[in-house]
N, C-alpha and C positions, 0 to 999 in steps of 0.2 A: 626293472625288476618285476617278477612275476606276482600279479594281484595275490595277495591270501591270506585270510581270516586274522592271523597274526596282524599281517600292515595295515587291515581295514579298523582294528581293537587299538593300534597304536595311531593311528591318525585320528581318530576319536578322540584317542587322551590328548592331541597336540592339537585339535578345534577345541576341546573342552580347553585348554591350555590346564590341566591337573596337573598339582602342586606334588599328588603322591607318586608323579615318574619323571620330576625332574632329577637328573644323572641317571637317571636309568635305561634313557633312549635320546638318540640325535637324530636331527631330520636334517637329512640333504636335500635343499630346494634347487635343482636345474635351472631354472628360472634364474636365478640370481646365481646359483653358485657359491652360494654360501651353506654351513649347516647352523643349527640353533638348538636352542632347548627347549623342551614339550612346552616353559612355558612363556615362550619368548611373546611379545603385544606385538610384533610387527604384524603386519595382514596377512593374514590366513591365506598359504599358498593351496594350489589346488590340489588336490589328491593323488594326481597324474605325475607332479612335480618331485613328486616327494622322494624318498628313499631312508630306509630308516638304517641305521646303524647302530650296535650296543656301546660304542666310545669315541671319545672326539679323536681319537688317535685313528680309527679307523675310518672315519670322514675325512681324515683328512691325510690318507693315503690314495683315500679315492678321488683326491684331487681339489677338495671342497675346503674355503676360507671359513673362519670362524665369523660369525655374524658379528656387528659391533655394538648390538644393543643388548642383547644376551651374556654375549661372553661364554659363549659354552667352554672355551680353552680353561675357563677360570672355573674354582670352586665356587657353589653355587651361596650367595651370599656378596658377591665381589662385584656384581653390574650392575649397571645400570638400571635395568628391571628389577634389583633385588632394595634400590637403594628406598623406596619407601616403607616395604615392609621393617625391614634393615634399622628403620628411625622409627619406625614406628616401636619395632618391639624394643631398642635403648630408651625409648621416652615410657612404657611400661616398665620397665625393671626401675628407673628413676625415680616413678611413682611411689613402685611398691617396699622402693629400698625407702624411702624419707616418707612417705603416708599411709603404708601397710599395703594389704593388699585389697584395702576395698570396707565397707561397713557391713553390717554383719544384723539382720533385723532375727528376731524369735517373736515367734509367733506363743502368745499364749494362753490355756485355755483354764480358770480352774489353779490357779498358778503354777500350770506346769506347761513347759514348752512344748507344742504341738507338730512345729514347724521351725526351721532354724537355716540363713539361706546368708550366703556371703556374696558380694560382687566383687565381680570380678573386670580387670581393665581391658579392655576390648582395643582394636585399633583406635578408634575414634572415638574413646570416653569410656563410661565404666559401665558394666552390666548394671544393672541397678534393677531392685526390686519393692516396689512401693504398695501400703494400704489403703483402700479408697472405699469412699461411700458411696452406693448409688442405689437411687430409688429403698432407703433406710436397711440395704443391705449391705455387708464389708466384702471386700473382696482384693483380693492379689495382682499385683500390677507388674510383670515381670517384661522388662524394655532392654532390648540387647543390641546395640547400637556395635556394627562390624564393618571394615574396608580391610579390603585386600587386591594387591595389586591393580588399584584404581577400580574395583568393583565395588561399592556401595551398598549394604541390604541393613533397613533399621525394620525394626520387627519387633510385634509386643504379645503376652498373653493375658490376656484376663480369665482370670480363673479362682474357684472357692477350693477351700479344704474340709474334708471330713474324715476326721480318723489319721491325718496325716498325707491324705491320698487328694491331688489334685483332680481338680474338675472344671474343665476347659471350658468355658461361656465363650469368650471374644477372643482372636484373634486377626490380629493386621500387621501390614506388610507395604514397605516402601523400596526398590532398586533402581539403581544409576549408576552410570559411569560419571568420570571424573578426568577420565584422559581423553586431551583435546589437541593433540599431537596427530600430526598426518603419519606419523608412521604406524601408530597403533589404531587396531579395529575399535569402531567405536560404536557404544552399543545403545547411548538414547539416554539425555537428561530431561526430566519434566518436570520445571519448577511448580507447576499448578498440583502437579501429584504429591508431590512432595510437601507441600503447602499443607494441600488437605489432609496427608497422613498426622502432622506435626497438629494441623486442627483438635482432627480425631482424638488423639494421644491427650492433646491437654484436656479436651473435655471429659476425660472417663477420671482425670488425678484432680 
């Protein structure tokens, strides 16, 4: 197929493996002979390999099986690839059907609420937004702990209010993978990084 701007913007989304074109492009891998979906984990075929298609019907007129970890033939939600998110988001609605949807802190100034912030359930545990003292000042603790499709990012903000309007002092940031499968690309665990983020973290609460 002839290189152009279109296949180079669509093979971008299927390296990024982005969530926001899956069903909306297939990738036929020559290589394998197989096609998949933008956001299939097996390893990143090369660019040369590729061929894009707008439906799996037409992949697979051009002579291309359905990959077996993706399941591009299946609605998206039905494979393999989808089954963590898949349990992840039924163990949130489980949550939020039998524990609400999370706690709920007000900030007050003056006995009037200044500030007012709900958490919310994230992949792996609940956003969660905490007050802390440091060096005899208060401040906002706002820790949003996220996985998706075995990508890991936990991430915090420390920040003050005035008037309502935050103001960003501190923030930090931790990423991993989690898939330790030879067939998905895998992108780098560091337990000493991760250590030290979880340090950091407790020391500012």
């Amino acid at each position: 197929m002839k290189d152009t701007a279109r296949d180079n913007a669509l093979y971008a989304a299927f390296k990024a493996r982005d969530p926001r074109f899956d069903g909306r492009f297939f990738v036929g891998i020559s290589s394998t002979g197989v096609y998949c979906r933008p956001v299939c984990r097996a390893r990143l075929a090369k660019r040369s390999s590729c061929t894009f298609f707008t439906s799996a019907a037409e992949a697979e007129q051009a002579g291309y099986r359905p990959c077996l970890l993706c399941r591009p033939e299946l609605a998206p939600g039905n494979s393999l690839v989808d089954a963590e998110s898949v349990l992840a988001r039924k163990a949130a609605r489980i949550l939020e059907e039998n524990c609400g949807s999370g706690q709920r802190l007000d900030v007050r100034e003056g006995g009037e609420v200044i500030y007012s912030e709900e958490g919310h359930y994230a992949h792996v545990g609940c956003n969660s937004l905490f007050l802390c003292t440091l060096d005899g000042e208060d401040y906002l603790l706002r820790y949003n702990p996220y996985m998706g499709q075995g990508w890991c990012t936990y991430s915090y903000k420390l920040f003050t209010l005035e008037n309502g309007r935050e103001t960003v002092v501190k923030t930090g940031y931790v990423e991993f993978d989690i898939n330790f499968h030879p067939l998905f690309q895998y992108y780098g665990f560091d337990p000493e990084a991760i250590a030290a983020f979880v340090d950091e973290l407790n020391g500012l609460l």
